[in-house]
C-alpha positions as CSV (number, residue, x, y, z in Angstrom):
1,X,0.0,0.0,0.0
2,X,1.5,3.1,-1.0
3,X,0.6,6.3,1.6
4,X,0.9,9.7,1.1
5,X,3.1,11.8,3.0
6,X,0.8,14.2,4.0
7,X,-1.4,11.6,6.5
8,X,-3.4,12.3,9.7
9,X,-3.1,11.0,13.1
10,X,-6.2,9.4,15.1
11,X,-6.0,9.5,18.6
12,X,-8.9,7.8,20.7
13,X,-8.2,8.1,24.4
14,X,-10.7,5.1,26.8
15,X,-10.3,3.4,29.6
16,X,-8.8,-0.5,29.9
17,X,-12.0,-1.3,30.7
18,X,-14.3,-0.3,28.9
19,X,-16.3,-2.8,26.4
20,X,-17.3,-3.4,22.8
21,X,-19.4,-6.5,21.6
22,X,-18.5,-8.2,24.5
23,X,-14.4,-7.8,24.4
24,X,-12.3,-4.5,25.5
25,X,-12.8,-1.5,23.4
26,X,-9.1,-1.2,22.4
27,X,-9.3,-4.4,21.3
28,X,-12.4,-3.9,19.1
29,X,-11.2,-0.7,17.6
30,X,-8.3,-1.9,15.9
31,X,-9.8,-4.8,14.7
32,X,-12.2,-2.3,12.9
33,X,-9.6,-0.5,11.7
34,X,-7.9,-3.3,10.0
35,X,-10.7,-4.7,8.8
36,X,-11.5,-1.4,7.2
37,X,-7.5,-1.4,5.7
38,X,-6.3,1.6,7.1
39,X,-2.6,2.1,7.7
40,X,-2.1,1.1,10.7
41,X,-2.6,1.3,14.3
42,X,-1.3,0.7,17.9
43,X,-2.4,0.6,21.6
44,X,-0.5,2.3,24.4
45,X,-1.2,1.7,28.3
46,X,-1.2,4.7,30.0
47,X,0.5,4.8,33.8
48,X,-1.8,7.7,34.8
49,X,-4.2,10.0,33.6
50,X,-7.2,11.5,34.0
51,X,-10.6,12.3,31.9
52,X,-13.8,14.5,31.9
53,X,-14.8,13.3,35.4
54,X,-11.4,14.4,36.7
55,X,-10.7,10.7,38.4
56,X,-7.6,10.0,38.9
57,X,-6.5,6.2,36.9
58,X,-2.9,5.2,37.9
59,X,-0.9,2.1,38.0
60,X,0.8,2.9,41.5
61,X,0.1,0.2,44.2
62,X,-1.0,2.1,46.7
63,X,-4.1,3.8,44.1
64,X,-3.9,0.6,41.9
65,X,-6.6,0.9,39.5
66,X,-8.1,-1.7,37.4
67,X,-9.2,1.0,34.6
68,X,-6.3,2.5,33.9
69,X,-6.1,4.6,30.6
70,X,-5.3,3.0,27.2
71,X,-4.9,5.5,23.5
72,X,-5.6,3.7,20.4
73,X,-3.5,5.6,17.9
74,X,-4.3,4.9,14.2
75,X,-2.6,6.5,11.0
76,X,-4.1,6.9,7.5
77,X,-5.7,9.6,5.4
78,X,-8.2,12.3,6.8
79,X,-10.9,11.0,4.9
80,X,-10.5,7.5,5.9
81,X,-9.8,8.2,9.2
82,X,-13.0,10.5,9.6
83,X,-14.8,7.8,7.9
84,X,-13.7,5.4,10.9
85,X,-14.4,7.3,13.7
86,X,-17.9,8.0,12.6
87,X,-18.1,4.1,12.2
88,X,-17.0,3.5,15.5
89,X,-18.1,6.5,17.2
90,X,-21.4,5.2,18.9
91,X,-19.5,2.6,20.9
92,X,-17.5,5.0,22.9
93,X,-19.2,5.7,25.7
94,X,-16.1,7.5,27.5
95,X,-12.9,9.5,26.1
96,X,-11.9,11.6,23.6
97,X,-10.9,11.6,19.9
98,X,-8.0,14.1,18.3
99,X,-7.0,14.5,15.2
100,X,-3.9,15.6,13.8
101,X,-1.4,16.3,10.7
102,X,1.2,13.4,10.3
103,X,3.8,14.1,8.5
104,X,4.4,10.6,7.6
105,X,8.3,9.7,6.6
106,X,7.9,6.3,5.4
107,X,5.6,3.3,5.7
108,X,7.4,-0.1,5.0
């Protein structure tokens, strides 16, 4: 697949535990995205954060959470990736979407 370098940047920002079809979000996001052939896409665990609600989610064992906070980055075109999120969108109950310019330097 050849990709332009002009590409966009998808960031979707839930928690670990929040569902899809009966399997974690996360999970079920990048399944979508592949199955829709876009670029490509990763999931990062988060150590600490925080959301809309302002609760604190972190990995230290005194405040061990069991949510902590998980970012679903996916890379492709603007048009494809606006096409995704408005796939996906219902099934985010929680968290936040960004987009952003990538200024993609290769794809191999």
């Amino acid at each position: 697949m050849e990709f332009e370098k002009n590409g966009c940047l998808l960031r979707i920002f839930i928690g670990e535990n929040d569902r899809a079809h009966g399997r974690p979000l996360y999970e079920w996001l990048v399944e979508e995205a592949k199955r829709q052939q876009l670029a490509g896409a990763t999931v990062l665990r988060g150590l600490m954060g925080f959301g809309k609600k302002s609760r604190i989610h972190t990995s230290r064992i005194l405040r061990l959470s069991s949510d902590l906070p998980v970012v679903v980055e996916i890379v492709d075109t603007r048009d494809r990736l606006e096409a995704y999120l408005a796939s996906v969108e219902e099934e985010i109950s929680e968290g936040l979407a960004t987009l952003e310019k990538a200024d993609v330097r290769f794809y191999r």
